[in-house]
Every structure is written in structure tokens, then in C-alpha cells.
Backbone as ProteinMPNN parsed JSONL, in Angstrom:
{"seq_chain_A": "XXXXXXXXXXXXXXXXXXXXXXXXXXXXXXXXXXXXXXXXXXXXXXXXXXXXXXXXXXXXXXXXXXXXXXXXXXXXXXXXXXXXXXXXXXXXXXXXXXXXXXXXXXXXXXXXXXXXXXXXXXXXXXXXXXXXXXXXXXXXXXXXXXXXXXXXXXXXXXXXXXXX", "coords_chain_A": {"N_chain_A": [[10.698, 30.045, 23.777], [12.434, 29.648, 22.107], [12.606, 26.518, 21.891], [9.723, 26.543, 20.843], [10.144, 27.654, 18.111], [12.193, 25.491, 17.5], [10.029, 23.055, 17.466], [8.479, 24.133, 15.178], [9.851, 24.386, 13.228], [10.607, 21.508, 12.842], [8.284, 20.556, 12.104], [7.747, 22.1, 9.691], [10.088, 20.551, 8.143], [9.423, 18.232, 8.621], [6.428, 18.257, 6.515], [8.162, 18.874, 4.405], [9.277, 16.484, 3.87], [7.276, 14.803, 3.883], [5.894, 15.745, 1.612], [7.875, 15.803, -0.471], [8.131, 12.441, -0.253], [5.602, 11.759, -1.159], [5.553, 12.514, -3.75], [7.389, 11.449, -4.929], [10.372, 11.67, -5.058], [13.407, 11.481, -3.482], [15.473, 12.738, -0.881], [17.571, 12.697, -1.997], [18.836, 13.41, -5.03], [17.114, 15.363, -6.292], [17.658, 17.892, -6.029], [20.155, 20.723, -6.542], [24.115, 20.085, -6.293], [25.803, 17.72, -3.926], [26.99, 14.241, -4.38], [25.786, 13.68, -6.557], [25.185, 15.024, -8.359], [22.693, 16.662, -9.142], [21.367, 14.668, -10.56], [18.617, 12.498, -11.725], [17.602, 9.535, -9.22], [16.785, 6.786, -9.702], [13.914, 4.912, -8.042], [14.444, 2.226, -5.709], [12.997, -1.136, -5.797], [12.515, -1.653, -3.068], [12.509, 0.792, -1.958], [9.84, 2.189, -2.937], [7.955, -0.027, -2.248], [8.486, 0.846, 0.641], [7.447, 3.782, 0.62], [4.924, 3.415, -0.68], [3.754, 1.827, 1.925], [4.157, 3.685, 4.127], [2.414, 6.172, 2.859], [-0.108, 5.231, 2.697], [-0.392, 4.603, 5.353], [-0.746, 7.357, 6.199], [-3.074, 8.04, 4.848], [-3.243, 8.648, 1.83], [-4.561, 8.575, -0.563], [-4.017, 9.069, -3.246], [-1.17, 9.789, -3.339], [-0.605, 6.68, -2.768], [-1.839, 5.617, -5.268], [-0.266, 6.362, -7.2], [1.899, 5.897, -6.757], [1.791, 2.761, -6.605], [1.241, 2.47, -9.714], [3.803, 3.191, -10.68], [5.541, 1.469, -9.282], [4.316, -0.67, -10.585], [5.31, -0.65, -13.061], [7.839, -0.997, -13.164], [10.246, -3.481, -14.273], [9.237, -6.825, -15.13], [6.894, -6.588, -13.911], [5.096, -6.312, -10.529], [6.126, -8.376, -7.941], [5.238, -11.353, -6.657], [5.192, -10.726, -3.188], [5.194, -8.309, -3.496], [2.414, -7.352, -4.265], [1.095, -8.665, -2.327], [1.984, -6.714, -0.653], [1.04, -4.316, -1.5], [-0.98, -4.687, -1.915], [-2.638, -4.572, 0.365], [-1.504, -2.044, 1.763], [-3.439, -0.484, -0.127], [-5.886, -1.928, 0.17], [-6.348, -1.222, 3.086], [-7.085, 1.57, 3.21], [-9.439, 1.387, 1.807], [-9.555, 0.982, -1.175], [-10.982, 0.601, -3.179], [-11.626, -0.036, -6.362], [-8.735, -0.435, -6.975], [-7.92, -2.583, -5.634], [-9.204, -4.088, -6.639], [-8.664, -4.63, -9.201], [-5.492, -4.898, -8.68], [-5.932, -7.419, -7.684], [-6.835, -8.831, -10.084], [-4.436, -8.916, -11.535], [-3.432, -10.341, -10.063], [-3.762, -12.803, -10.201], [-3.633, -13.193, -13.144], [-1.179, -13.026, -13.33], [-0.502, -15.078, -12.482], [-0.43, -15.275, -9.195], [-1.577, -14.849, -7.495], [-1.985, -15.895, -4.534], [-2.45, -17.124, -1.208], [-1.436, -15.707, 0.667], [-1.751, -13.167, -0.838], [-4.666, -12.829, -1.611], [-5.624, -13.468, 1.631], [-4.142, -10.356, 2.475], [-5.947, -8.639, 1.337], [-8.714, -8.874, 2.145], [-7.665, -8.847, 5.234], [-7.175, -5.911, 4.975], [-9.571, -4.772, 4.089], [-11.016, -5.424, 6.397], [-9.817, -3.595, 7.952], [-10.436, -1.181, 7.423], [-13.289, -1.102, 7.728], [-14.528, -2.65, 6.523], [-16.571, -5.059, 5.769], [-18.041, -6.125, 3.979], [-17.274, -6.16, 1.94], [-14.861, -8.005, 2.255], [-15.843, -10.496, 2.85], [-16.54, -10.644, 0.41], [-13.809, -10.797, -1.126], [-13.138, -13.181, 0.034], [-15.345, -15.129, -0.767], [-14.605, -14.826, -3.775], [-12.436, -15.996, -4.089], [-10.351, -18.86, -5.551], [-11.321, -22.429, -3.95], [-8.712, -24.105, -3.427], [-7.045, -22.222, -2.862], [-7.673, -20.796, -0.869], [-7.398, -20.733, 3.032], [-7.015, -21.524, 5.992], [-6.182, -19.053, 7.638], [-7.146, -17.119, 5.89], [-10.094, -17.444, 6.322], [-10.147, -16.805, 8.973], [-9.637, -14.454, 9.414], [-11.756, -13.119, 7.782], [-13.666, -13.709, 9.422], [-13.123, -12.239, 11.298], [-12.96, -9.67, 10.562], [-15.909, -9.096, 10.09], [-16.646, -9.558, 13.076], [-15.178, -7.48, 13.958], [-16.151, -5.5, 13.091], [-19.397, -5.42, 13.716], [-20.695, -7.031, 12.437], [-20.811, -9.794, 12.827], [-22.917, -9.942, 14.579]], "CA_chain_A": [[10.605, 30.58, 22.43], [13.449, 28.101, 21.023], [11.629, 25.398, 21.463], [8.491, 27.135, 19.672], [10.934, 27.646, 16.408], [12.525, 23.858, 16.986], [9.363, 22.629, 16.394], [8.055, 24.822, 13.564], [11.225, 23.717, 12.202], [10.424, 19.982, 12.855], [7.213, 20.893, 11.19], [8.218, 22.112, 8.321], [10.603, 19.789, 7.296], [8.705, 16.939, 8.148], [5.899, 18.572, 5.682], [8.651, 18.647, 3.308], [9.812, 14.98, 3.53], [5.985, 14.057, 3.476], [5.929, 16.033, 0.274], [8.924, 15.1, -1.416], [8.01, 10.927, -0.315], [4.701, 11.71, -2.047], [5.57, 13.153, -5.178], [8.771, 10.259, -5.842], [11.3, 12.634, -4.665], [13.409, 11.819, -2.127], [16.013, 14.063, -0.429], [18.875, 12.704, -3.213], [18.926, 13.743, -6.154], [16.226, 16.336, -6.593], [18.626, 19.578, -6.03], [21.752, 20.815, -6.673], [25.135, 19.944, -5.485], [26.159, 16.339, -3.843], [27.579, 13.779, -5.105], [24.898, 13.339, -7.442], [25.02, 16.755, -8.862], [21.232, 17.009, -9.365], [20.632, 13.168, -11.467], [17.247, 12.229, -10.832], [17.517, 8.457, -8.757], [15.473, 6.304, -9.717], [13.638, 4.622, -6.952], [14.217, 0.988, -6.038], [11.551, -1.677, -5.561], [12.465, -1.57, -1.912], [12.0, 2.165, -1.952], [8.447, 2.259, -3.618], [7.125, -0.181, -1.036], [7.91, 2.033, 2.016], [6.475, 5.128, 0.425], [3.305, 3.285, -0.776], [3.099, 1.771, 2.907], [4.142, 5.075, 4.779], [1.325, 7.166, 1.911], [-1.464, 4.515, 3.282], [-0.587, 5.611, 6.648], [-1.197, 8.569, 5.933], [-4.141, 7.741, 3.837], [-3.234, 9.766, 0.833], [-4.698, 7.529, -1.394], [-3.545, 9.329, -4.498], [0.179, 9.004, -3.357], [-0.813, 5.048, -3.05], [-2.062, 5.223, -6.324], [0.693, 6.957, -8.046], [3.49, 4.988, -6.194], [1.824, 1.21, -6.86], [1.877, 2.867, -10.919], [5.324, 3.189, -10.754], [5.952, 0.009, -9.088], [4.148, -1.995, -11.34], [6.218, -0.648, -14.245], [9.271, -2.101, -12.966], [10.876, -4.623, -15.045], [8.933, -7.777, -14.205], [5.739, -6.485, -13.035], [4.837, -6.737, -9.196], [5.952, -9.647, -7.386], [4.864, -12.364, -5.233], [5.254, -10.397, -1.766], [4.446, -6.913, -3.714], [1.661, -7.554, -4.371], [0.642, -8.647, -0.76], [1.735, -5.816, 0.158], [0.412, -2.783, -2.11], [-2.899, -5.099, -1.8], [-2.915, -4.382, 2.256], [-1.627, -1.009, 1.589], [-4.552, -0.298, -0.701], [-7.433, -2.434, 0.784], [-6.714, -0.389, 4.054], [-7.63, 2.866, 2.275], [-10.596, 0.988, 1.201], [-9.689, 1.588, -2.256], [-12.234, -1.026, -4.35], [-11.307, 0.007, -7.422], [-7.427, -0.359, -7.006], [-7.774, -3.799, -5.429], [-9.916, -5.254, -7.786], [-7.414, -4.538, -10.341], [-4.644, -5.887, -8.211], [-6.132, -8.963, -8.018], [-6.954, -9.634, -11.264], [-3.612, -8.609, -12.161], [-2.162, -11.226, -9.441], [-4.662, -14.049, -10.717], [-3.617, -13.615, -14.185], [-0.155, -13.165, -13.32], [-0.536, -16.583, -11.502], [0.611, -15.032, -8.374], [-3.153, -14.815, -6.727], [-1.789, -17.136, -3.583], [-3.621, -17.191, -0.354], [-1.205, -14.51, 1.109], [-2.607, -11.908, -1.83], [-5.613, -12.453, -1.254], [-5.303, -12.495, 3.019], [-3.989, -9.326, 2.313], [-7.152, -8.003, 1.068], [-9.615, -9.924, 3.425], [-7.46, -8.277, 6.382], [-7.39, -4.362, 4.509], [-10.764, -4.027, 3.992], [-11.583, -5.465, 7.441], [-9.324, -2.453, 8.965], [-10.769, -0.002, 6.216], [-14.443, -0.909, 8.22], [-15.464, -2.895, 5.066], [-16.477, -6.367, 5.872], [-19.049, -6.644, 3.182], [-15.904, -6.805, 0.657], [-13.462, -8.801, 2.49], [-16.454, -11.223, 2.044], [-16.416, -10.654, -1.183], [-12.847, -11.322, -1.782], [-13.113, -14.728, 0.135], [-15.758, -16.209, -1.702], [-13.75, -14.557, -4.869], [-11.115, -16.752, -4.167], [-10.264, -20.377, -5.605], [-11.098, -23.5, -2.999], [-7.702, -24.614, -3.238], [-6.269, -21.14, -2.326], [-8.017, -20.651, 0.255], [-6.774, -21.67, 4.187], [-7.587, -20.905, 7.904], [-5.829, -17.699, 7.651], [-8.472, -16.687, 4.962], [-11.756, -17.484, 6.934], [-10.067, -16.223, 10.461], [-9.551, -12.524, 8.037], [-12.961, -12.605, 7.244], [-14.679, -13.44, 10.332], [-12.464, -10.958, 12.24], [-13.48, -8.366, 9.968], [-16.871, -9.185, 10.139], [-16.941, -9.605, 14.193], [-15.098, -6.322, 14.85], [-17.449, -4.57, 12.479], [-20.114, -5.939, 14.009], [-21.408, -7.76, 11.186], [-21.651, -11.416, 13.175], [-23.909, -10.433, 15.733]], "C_chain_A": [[11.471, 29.757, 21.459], [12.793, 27.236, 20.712], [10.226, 25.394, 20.714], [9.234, 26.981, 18.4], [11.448, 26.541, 16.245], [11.257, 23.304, 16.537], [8.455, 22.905, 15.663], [8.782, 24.029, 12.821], [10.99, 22.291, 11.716], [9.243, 19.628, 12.006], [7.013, 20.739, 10.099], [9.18, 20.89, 7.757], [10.083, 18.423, 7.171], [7.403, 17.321, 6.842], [6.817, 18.23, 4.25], [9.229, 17.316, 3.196], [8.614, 14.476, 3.254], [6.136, 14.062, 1.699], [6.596, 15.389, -0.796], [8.533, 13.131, -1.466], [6.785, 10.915, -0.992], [4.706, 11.692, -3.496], [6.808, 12.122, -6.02], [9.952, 10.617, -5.046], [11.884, 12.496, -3.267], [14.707, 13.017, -1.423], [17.504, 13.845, -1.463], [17.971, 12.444, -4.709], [17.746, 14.901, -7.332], [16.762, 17.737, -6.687], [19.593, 19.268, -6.799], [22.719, 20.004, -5.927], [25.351, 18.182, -5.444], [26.849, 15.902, -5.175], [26.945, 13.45, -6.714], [25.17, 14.197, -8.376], [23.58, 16.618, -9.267], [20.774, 16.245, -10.164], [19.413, 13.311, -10.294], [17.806, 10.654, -10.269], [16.616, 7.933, -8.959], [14.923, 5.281, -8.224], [13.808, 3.011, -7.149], [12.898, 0.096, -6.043], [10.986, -1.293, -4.009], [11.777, -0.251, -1.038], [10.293, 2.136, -2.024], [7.346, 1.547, -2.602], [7.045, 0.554, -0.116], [7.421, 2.891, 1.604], [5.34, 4.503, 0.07], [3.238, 2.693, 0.992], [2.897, 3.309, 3.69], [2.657, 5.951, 3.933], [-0.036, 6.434, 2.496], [-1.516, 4.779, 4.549], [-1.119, 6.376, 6.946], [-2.312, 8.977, 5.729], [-4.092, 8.724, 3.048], [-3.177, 8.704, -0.627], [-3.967, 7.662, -3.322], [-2.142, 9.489, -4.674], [0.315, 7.334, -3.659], [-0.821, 4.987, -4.322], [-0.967, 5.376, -7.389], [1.865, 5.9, -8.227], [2.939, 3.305, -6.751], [1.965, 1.275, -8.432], [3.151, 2.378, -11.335], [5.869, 1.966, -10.284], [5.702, -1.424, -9.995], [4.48, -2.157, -12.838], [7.595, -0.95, -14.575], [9.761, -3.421, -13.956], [9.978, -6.022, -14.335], [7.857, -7.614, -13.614], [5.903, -6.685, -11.668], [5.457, -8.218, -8.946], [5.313, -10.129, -6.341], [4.249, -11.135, -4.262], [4.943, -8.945, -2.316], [3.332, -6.814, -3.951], [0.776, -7.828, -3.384], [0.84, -7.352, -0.084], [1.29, -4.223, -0.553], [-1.037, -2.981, -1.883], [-3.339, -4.521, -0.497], [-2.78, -2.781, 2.447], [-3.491, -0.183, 1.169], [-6.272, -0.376, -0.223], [-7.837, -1.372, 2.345], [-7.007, 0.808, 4.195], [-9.152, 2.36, 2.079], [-10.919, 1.707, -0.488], [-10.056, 0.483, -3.189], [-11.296, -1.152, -5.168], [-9.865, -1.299, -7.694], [-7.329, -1.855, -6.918], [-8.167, -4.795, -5.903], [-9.337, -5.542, -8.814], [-6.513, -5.279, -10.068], [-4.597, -7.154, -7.941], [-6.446, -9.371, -8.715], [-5.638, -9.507, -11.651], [-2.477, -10.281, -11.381], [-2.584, -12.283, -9.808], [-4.08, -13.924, -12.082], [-2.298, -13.835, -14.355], [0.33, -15.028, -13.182], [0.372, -16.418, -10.142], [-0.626, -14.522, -7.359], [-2.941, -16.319, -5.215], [-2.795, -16.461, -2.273], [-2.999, -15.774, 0.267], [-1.427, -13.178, 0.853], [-3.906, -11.768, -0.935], [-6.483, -12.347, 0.759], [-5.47, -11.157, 3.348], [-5.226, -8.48, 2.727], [-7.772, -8.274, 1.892], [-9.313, -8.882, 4.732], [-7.433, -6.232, 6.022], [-8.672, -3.874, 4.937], [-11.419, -4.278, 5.787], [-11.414, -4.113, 8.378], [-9.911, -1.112, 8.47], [-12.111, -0.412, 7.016], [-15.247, -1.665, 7.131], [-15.838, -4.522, 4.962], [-17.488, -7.21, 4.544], [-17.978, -7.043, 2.084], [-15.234, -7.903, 1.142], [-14.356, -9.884, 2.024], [-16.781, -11.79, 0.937], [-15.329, -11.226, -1.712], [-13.025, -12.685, -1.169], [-14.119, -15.515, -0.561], [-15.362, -15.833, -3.412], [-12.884, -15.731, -5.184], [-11.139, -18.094, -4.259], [-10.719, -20.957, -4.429], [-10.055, -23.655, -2.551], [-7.075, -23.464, -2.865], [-6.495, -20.587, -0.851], [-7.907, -21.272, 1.965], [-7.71, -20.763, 5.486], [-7.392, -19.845, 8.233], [-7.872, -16.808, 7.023], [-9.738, -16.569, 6.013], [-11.477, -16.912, 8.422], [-9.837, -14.672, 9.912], [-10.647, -11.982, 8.359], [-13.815, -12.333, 8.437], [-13.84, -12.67, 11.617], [-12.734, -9.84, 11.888], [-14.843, -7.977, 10.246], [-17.356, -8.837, 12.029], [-16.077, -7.798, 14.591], [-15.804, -5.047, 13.947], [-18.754, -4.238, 12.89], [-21.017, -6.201, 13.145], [-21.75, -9.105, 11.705], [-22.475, -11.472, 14.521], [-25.274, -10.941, 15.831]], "O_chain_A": [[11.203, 29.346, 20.33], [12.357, 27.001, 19.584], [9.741, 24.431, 20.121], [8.855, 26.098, 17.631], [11.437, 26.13, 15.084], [11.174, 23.021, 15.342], [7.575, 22.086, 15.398], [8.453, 23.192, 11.981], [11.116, 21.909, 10.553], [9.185, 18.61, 11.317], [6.442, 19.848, 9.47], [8.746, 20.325, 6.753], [10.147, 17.656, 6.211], [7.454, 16.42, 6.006], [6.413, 17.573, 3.29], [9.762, 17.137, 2.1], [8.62, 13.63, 2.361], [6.338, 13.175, 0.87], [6.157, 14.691, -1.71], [8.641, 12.532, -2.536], [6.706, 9.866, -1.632], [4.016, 11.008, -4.252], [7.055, 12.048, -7.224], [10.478, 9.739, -4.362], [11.42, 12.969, -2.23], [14.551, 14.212, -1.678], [18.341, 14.735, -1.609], [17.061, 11.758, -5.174], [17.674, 15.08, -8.548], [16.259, 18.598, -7.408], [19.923, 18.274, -7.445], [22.326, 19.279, -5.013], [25.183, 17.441, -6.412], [27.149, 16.433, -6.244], [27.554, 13.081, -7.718], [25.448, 13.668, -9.453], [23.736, 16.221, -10.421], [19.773, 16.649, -10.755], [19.206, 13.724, -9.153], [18.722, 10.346, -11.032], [15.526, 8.337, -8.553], [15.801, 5.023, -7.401], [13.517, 2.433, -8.196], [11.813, 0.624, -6.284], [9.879, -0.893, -3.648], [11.014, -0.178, -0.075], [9.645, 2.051, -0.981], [6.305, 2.062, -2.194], [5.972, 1.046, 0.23], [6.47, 3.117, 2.353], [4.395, 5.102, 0.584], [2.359, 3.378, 1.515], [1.838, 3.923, 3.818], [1.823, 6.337, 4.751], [-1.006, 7.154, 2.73], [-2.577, 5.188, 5.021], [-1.961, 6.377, 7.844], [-2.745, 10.031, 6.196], [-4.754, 9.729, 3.307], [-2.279, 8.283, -1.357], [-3.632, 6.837, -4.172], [-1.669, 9.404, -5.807], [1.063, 6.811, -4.486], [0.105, 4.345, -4.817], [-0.83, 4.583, -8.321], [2.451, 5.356, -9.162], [3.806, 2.652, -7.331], [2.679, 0.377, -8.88], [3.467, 1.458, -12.09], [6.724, 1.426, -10.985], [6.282, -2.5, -10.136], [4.224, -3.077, -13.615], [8.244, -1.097, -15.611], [8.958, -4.354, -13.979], [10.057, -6.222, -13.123], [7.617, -8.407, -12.704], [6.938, -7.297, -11.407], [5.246, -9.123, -9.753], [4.909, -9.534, -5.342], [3.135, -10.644, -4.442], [4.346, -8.267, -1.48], [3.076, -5.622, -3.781], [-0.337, -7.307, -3.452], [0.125, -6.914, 0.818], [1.303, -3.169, 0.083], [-1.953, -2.174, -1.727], [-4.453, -4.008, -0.404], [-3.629, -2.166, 3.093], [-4.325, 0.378, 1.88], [-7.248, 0.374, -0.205], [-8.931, -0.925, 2.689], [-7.219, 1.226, 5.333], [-10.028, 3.204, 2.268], [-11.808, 2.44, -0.922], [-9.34, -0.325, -3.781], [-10.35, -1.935, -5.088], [-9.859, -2.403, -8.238], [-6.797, -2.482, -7.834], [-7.822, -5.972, -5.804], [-9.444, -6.637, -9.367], [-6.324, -6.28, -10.758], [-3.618, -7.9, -7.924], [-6.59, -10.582, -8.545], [-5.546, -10.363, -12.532], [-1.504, -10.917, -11.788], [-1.667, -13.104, -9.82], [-3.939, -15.109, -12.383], [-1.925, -14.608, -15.238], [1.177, -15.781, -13.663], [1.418, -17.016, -9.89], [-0.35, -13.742, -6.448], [-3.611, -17.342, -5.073], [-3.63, -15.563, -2.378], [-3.743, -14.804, 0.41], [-1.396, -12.242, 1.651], [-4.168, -11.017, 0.005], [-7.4, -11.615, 1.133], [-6.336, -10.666, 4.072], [-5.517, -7.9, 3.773], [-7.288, -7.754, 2.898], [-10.208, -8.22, 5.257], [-7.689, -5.434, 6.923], [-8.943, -2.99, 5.749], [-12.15, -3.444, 6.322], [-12.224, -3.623, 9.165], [-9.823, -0.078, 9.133], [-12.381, 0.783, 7.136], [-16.415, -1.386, 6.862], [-15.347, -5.169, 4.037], [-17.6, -8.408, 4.284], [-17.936, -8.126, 1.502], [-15.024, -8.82, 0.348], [-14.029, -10.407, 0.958], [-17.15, -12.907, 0.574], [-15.465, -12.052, -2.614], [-13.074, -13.538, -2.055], [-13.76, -16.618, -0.974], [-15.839, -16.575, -4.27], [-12.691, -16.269, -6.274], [-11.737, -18.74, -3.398], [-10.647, -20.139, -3.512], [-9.946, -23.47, -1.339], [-6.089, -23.873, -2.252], [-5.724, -20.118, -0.014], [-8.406, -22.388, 2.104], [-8.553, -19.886, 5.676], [-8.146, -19.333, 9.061], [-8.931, -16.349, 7.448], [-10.185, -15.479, 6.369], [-12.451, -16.563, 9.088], [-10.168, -13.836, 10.753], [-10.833, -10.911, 8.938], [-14.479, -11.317, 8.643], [-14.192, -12.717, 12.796], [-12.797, -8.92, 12.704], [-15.117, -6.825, 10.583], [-18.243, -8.024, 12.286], [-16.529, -7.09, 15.491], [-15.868, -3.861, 14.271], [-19.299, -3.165, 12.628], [-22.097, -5.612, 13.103], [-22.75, -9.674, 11.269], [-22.695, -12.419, 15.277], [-25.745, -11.236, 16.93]]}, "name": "protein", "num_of_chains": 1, "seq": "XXXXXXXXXXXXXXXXXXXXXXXXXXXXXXXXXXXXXXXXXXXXXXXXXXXXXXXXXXXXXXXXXXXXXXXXXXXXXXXXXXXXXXXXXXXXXXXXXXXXXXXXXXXXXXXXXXXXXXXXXXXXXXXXXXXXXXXXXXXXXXXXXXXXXXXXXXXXXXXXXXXX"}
């Protein structure tokens, strides 16, 4: 019977850390008390990535969406390597929209390198979506494009079974 109420317990509070890592909120600075006394924290960059990866886990695409928001209002827009990785986040949701955005945003940035668009290529393959990843590789410059890129695509494609 203990161990029935430990993990209810374990339950619940993991529910409530889901919650709270969904909504921004993490376990400082949302209450009372501490050292904080109840300031909101703002989240770092570092932060924002693990909850958008952990929320794609999950697949709670409208945490993803919320959290890459907030990230890309950061001082400085997205960088480089954020961008690789909200794209992989995202694409593995199989969220079109989101990623089509993100890569115009990393192309105009001038930050559309081969590892961006990888990213994508390998998302959508895991998201079941090989007809896109396709899409993003012939999307993508000549010159951006490498061995990574075309081993993405036709991995996506072969465990889809799209190259039989």
C-alpha cells in the first residue's frame, strides 16, 4: 500500500514538473518563499532548448511551439546550433508549418548551413515523412549541401519504405 501512494506521488509530481516545463515555469520562482521570494526567472537560452527538446519528446507540439516563440525573442534571434536544434525538435513532430518558417528564418538570417538543414532531412524522416525531407534537400543550395544531407534523405526514404 506504500508503495501504491509512492508512486501516485511520483505521478503526480512528475505531472506537475511536465506542467510547469510546459507552461515556462520552472520549480524557481513561480511561488512563494526562497530565496527568490516569488520573482519570475527568466529562462536562459540553455533552459528553452531542453524544454523545447524534452516537449518534442513528449510530442506536445504546442509546448514546442510556444517555447521556440520565446526563444526566438531572445536578444539576437536563434543561433547557429539553435536553430539545428528547434529544427530537429520540430521536424520530429512533423510540424511543416513551423519548419518552413525556421528555415526561411535561418536562410535569411544567413545561418541556413548544412547542419540546419540535416536537421530537418533527419526530423521528418523520424516523424514518417520522407516526402518532405525530400523536399528540404532539393530546397537546399548545391554548395550547402554534403554526404550527410543525401545519407538523411535516403535513410528516411529507405526506412519508410519509399526506395523500394
Amino acid at each position: 500500500k506504500q508503495q501504491q501512494q509512492h508512486l501516485q506521488q511520483q505521478r503526480q509530481l512528475s505531472k506537475a514538473f511536465a506542467a510547469a516545463a510546459a507552461t515556462g515555469r520552472g520549480s524557481r520562482g513561480s511561488g512563494g518563499g526562497g530565496a527568490r521570494g516569488g520573482t519570475v526567472v527568466k529562462d536562459s537560452r540553455k533552459n528553452l532548448l531542453r524544454k523545447i527538446e524534452s516537449a518534442s519528446h513528449r510530442k506536445d507540439e504546442d509546448a514546442v511551439s510556444e517555447l521556440i516563440a520565446r526563444l526566438a525573442q531572445k536578444e539576437g534571434g536563434l543561433k547557429r546550433d539553435e536553430y539545428r536544434r528547434v529544427i530537429a525538435a520540430a521536424s520530429a513532430l512533423n510540424m511543416i508549418q513551423e519548419v518552413d518558417d525556421l528555415l526561411g528564418k535561418a536562410r535569411a538570417d544567413g545561418r541556413g548551413t548544412s547542419h540546419v538543414y540535416n536537421a530537418a532531412i533527419t526530423g521528418f524522416g523520424k516523424a514518417r515523412n520522407w516526402e518532405k525531407s525530400l523536399e528540404v534537400l532539393r530546397a537546399m543550395e548545391p554548395r550547402v549541401r554534403d554526404a550527410v544531407s543525401f545519407n538523411a534523405a535516403l535513410t528516411s526514404c529507405q526506412v519508410n519504405g519509399a526506395a523500394s
